[in-house]
C-alpha positions as MATLAB code, in Angstrom:
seq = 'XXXXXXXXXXXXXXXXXXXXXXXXXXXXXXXXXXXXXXXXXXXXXXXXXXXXXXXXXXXXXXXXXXXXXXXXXXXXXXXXXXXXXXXXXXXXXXXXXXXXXXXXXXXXXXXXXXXXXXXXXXXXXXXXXXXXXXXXXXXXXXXXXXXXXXXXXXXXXXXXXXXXXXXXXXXXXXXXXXXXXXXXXXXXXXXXXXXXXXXXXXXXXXXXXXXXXXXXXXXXXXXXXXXXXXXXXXXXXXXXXXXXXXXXXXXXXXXXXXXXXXXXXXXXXXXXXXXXXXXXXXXXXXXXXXXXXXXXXXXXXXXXXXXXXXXXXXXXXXXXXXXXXXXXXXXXXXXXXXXXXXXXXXXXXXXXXXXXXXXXXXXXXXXXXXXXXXXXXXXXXXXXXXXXXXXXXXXXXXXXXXXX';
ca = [
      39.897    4.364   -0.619;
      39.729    0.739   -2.738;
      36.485   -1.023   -2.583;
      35.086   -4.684   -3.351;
      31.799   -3.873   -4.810;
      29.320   -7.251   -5.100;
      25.474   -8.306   -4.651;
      23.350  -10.888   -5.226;
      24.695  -13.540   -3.918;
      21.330  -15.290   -3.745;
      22.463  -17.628   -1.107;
      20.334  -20.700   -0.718;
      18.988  -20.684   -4.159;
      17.891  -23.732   -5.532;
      18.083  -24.081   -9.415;
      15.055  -26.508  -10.453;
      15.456  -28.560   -6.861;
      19.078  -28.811   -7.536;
      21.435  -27.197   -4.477;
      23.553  -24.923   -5.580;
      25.917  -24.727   -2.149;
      28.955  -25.877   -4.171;
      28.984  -23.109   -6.551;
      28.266  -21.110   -4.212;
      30.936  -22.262   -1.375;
      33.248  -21.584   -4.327;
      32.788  -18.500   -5.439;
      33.413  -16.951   -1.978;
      36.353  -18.597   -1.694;
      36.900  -16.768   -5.062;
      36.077  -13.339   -2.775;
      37.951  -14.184   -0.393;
      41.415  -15.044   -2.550;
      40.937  -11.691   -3.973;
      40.127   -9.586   -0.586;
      43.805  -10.948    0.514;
      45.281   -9.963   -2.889;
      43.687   -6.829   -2.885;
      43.558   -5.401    0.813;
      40.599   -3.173    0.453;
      39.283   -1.217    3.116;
      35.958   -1.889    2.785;
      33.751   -4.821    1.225;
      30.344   -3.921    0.091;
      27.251   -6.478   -0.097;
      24.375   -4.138   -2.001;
      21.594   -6.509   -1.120;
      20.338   -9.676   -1.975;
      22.445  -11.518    0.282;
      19.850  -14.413    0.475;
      17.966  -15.685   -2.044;
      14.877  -16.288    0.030;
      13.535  -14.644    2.910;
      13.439  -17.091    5.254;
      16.675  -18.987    4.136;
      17.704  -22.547    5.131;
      20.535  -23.143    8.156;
      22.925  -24.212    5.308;
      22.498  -21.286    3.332;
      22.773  -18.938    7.268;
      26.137  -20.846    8.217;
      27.571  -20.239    4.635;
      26.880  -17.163    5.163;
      28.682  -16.643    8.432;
      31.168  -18.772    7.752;
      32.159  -16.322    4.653;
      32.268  -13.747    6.896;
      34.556  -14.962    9.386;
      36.794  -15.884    6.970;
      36.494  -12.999    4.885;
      37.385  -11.207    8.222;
      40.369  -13.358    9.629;
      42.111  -12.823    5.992;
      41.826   -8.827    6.056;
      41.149   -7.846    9.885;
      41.144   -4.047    8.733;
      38.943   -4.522    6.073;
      35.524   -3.246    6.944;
      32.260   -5.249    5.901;
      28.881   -3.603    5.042;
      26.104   -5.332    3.797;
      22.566   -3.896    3.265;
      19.236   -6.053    2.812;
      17.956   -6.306   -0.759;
      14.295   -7.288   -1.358;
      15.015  -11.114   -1.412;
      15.984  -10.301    2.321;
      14.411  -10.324    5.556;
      15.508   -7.155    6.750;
      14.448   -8.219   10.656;
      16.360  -11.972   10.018;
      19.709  -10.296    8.369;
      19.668   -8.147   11.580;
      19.608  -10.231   14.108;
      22.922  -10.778   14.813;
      23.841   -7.032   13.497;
      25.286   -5.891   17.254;
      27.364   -9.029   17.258;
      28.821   -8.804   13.731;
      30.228   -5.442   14.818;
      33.389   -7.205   16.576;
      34.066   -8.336   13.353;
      33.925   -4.916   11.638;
      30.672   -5.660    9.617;
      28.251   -3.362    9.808;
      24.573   -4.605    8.700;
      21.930   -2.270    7.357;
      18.743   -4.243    6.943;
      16.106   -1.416    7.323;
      15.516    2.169    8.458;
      14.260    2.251   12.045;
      13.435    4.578   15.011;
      15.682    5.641   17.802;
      14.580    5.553   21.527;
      13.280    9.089   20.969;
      11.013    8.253   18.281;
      13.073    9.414   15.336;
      14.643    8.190   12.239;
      17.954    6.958   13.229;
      19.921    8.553   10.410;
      23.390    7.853   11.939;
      22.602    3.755   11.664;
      23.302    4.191    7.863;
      26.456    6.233    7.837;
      29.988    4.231    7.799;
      33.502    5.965    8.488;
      35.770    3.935    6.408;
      39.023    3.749    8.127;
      42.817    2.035    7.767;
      44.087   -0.188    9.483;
      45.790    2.227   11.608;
      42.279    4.345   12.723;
      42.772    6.677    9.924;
      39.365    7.585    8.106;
      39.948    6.760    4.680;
      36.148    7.675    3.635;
      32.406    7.587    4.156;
      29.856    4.913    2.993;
      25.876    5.959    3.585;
      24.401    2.096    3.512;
      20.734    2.222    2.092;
      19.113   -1.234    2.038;
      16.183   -1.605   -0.329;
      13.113    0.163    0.884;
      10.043    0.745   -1.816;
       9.997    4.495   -3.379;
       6.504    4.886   -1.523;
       7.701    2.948    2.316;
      10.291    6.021    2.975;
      10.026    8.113    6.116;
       8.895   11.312    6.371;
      12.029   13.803    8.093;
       9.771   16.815    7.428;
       5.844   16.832    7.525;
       6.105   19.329    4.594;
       7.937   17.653    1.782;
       5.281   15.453   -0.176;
       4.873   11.649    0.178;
       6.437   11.829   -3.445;
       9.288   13.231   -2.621;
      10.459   11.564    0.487;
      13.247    9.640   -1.246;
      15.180   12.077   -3.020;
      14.826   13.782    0.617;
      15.800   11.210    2.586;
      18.592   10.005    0.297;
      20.308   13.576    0.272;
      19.891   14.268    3.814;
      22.288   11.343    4.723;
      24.518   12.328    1.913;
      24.048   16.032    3.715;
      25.192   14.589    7.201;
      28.024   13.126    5.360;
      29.245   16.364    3.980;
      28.987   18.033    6.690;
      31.387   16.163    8.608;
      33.645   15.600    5.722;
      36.165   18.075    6.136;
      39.224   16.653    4.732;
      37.476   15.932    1.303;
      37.412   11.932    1.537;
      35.627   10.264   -1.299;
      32.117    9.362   -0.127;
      30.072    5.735   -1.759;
      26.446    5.624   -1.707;
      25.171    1.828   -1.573;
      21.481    1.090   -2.206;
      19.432   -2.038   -3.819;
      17.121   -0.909   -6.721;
      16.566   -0.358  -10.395;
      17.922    3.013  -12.251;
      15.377    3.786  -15.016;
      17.410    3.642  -17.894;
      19.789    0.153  -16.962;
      20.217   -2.205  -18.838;
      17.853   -5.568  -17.492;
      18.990   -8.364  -19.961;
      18.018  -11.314  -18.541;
      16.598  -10.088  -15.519;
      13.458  -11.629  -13.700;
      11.777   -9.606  -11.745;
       9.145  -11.975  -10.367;
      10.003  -11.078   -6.774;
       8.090   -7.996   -5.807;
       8.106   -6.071   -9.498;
      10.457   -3.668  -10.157;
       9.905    0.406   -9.320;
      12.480    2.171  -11.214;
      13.980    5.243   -9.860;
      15.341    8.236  -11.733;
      19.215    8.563  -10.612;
      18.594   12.112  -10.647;
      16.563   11.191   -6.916;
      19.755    9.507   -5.848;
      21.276   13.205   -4.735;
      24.348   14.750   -5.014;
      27.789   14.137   -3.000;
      28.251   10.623   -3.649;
      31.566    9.851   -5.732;
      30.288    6.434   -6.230;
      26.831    4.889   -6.129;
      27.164    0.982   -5.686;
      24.123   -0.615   -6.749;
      22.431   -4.107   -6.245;
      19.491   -5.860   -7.924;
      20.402   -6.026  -11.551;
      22.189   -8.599  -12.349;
      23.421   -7.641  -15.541;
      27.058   -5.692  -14.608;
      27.170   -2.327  -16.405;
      28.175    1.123  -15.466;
      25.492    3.807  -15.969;
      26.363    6.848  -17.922;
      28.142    9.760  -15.600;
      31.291    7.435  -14.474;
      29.583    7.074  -10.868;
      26.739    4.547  -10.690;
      27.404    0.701  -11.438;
      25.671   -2.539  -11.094;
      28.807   -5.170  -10.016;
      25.903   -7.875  -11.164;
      25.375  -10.954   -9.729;
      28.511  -13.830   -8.730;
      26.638  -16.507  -10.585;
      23.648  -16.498  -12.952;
      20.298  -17.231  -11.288;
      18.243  -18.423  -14.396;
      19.364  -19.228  -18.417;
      18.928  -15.730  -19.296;
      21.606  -14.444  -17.565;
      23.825  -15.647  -20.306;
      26.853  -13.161  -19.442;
      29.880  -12.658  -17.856;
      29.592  -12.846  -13.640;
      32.152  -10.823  -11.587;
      32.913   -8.449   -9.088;
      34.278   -5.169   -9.226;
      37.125   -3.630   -7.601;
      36.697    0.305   -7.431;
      39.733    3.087   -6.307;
      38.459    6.323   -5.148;
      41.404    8.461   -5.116;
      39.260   11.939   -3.283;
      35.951   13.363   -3.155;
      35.380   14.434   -6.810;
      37.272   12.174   -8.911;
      36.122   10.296  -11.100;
      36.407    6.253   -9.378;
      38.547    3.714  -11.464;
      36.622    0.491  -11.819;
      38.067   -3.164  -12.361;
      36.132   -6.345  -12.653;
      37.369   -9.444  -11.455;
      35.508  -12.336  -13.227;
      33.971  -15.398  -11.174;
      34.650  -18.863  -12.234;
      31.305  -20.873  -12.180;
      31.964  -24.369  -11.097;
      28.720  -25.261  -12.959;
      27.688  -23.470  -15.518;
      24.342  -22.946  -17.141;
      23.900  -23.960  -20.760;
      20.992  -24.069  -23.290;
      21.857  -26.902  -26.238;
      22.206  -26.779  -28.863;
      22.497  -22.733  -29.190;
      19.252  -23.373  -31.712;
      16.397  -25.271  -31.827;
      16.477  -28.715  -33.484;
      13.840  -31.811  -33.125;
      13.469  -33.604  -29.849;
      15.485  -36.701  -30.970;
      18.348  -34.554  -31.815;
      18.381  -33.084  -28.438;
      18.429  -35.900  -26.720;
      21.518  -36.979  -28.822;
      23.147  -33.714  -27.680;
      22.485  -34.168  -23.843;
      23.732  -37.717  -24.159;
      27.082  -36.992  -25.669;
      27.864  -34.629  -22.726;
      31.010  -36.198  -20.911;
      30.247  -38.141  -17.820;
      32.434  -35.928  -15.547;
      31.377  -32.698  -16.958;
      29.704  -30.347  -14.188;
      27.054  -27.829  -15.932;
      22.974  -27.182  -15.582;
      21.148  -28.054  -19.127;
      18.247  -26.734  -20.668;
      17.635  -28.497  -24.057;
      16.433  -26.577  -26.563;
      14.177  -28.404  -28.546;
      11.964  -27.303  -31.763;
       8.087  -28.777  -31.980;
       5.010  -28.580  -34.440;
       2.123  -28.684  -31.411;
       2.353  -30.269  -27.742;
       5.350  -31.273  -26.178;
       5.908  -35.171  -26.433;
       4.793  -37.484  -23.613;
       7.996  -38.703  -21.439;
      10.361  -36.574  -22.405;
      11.126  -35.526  -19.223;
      11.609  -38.816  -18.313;
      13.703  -39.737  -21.169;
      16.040  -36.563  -20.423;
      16.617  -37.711  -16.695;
      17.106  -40.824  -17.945;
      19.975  -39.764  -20.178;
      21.694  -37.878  -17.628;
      21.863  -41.230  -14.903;
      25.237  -41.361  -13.678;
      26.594  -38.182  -15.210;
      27.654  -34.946  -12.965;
      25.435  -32.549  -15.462;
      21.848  -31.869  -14.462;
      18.861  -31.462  -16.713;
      16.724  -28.741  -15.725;
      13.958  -28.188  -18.598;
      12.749  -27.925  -22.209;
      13.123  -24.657  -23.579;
      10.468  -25.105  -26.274;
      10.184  -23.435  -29.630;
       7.464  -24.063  -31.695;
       7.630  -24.175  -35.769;
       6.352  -21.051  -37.372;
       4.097  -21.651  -40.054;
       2.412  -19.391  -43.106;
      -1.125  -18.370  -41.636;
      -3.960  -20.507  -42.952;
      -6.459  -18.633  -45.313;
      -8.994  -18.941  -43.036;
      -7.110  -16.728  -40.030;
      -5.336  -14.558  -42.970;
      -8.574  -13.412  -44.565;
     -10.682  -12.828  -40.742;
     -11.309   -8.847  -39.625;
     -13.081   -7.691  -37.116;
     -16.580   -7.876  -38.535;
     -15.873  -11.295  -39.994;
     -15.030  -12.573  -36.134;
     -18.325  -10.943  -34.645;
     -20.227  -13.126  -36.806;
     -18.189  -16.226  -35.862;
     -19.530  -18.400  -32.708;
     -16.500  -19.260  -30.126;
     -15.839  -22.360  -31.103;
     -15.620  -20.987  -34.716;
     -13.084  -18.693  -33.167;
     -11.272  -21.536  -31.085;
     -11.306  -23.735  -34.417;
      -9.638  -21.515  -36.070;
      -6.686  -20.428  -33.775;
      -5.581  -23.542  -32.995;
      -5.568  -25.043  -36.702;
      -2.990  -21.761  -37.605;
      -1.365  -22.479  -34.188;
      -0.937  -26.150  -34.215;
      -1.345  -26.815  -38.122;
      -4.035  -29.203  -37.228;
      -7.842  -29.788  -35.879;
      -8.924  -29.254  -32.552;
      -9.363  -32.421  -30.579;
     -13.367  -33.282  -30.590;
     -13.206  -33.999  -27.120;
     -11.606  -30.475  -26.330;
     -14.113  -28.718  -28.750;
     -17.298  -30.355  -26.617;
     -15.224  -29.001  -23.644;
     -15.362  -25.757  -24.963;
     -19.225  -25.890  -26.172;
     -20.282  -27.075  -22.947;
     -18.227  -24.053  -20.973;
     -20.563  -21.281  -23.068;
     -23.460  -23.291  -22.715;
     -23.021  -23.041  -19.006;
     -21.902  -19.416  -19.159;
     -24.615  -18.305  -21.418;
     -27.365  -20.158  -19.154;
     -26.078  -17.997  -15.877;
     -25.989  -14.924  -17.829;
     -30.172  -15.769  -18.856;
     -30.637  -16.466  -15.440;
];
């Protein structure tokens, strides 16, 4: 069985109020070249198809416009996609009965049957050829927090619902995989122990999970959520990482992967195929020098040249007034777009005054003593007078409602 293994698409994102549709448009046009070169069997979304929950009708019409196409250019091809916590897991399954015509099969969260149970089946896939042949087994788990899983038996602890759940499905599977087919576990969260470089995690945290609570069966576990592409120790679990980078820290090579299972028990082979960013994301320079130099270095970027800046600029205290302005200004009539300052402040020798201070010396110190100090070692000069009566007036007022 050959697999496309991706995630994260973020759809909709907007980089600093800039729309990112282009890049996006592009790379799944990239997908789709590479479904008709390859002629996989199944294509795998592990979450995070949107990047908010309640996505624009731009970012819903690329989305099933990719679809269709990515359909029409490999009819046999089967489609699953699973909900990752930027999803709505009620919006992404809206349309799920009607996506079936078009072999994709949408797993957005675990629900009830008309009986009142957990309908188990909902997340098990038969892969099969374009003939009807099964060809393998994918158990689709969209991202559901450790402590939100169902209970399947009133006596297995609230604790240990997830390693239950997961290996039931993966039981089911097994049970009905006679002729040894290999057998791909998706799911959308974060294996303790991956690596997170340049990840932000702002949405919703992140609850790491111990693979060991992923079960056994699985041949290949196809994550989503961090971005960072790796494959975990064991041969079995991988992160395919995100198309494009969704912040400067992702400063790393975006792709796909393209995984071979050959039968249940062997080892996968994994290829990555590497996406082209139509606009890039750069910090410059690579270190921090003064603002004026900056500037110097976002104005010599070509006109034509298509790429998201973040100038990295070095400063003693306070950023300067205008220089946003001044940036924006620089970048009139050019393709590139200035996002922010990435500021780095000078690091000077500790003044004697904070050098020599312990813990007894500060309890005798009042705070605007304390306040004095910091910022002369921080900033390398005096507090302004008007921000030091700001501060004496705050614990005047605080130390009158305590006495009262």
């Amino acid at each position: 069985m050959k697999i496309i293994h991706t995630s994260d698409w973020h759809l909709g994102q907007q980089l600093f109020d800039y729309d990112r549709s282009e890049e996006q448009r592009d790379f799944l046009r990239q997908l789709r070249n590479w479904v008709a070169a390859e002629q996989p069997d199944a294509l795998l979304v592990s979450g995070d198809v949107f990047h908010y929950c309640s996505p624009s009708a731009s970012a819903q019409r690329l989305y099933t416009d990719a679809l269709v196409a990515l359909h029409e250019t490999c009819p046999s091809m089967q489609i699953i996609i699973t909900a990752g916590n930027h999803d709505s897991s009620s919006k992404l399954e809206i349309s799920r009965n009607l996506w079936k015509y078009a072999g994709v099969t949408v797993v957005g969260s675990i629900c009830r049957n008309e009986a009142g149970k957990v309908d188990l089946e909902r997340h098990l896939v038969e892969i099969k050829d374009g003939n009807g042949e099964p060809k393998g087994y994918v158990v689709a788990l969209p991202h559901v927090y450790p402590q939100n899983f169902p209970s399947l038996d009133e006596e297995v602890p609230r604790e240990d619902r997830q390693r239950f759940f997961i290996q039931t499905l993966l039981d089911r599977v097994a049970e009905r995989n006679t002729a040894h087919l290999s057998v791909v576990l998706m799911a959308h969260l974060a294996v303790t122990g991956s690596d997170i470089t340049g990840q932000d995690d702002g949405r919703g945290g992140m609850d790491y999970t111990d693979i060991r609570l992923m079960g056994e069966g699985y041949d290949y576990l196809a994550l989503g959520h961090i971005h960072f592409p790796q494959t975990l120790p064991g041969g079995r679990a991988r992160y395919c990482g995100s198309p494009l980078p969704v912040s400067f820290d992702e400063s790393y090579g975006h792709s796909v992967s393209v995984v071979e299972l050959a039968a249940h028990g062997v080892e996968p082979e994994v290829r990555t195929l590497p996406v082209r960013n139509l606009w890039p994301l750069k910090v410059l320079p690579a270190q921090a020098v003064p603002l004026e130099e900056a500037l110097e270095v976002l104005k010599a970027i070509p006109d034509e040249e298509k790429l998201y800046v973040q100038l990295h600029v070095r400063i003693q205290d306070v950023p300067p007034a205008y220089c946003m302005e001044r940036a924006y200004e620089l970048t009139r009539g050019k393709q590139c777009r200035f996002c922010r300052y990435k500021w780095e402040r000078e690091v000077a020798e500790p003044t004697e005054d904070a050098a020599e201070l312990d813990v007894d010396r500060l309890l005798t110190f009042s705070p605007s003593q304390v306040a004095s100090i910091y910022y002369r070692d921080k900033f390398q000069h005096d507090i302004p007078p008007e921000t030091l009566e700001l501060l004496e007036e705050a614990v005047k007022r605080v130390r009158t409602q305590e006495e009262e």
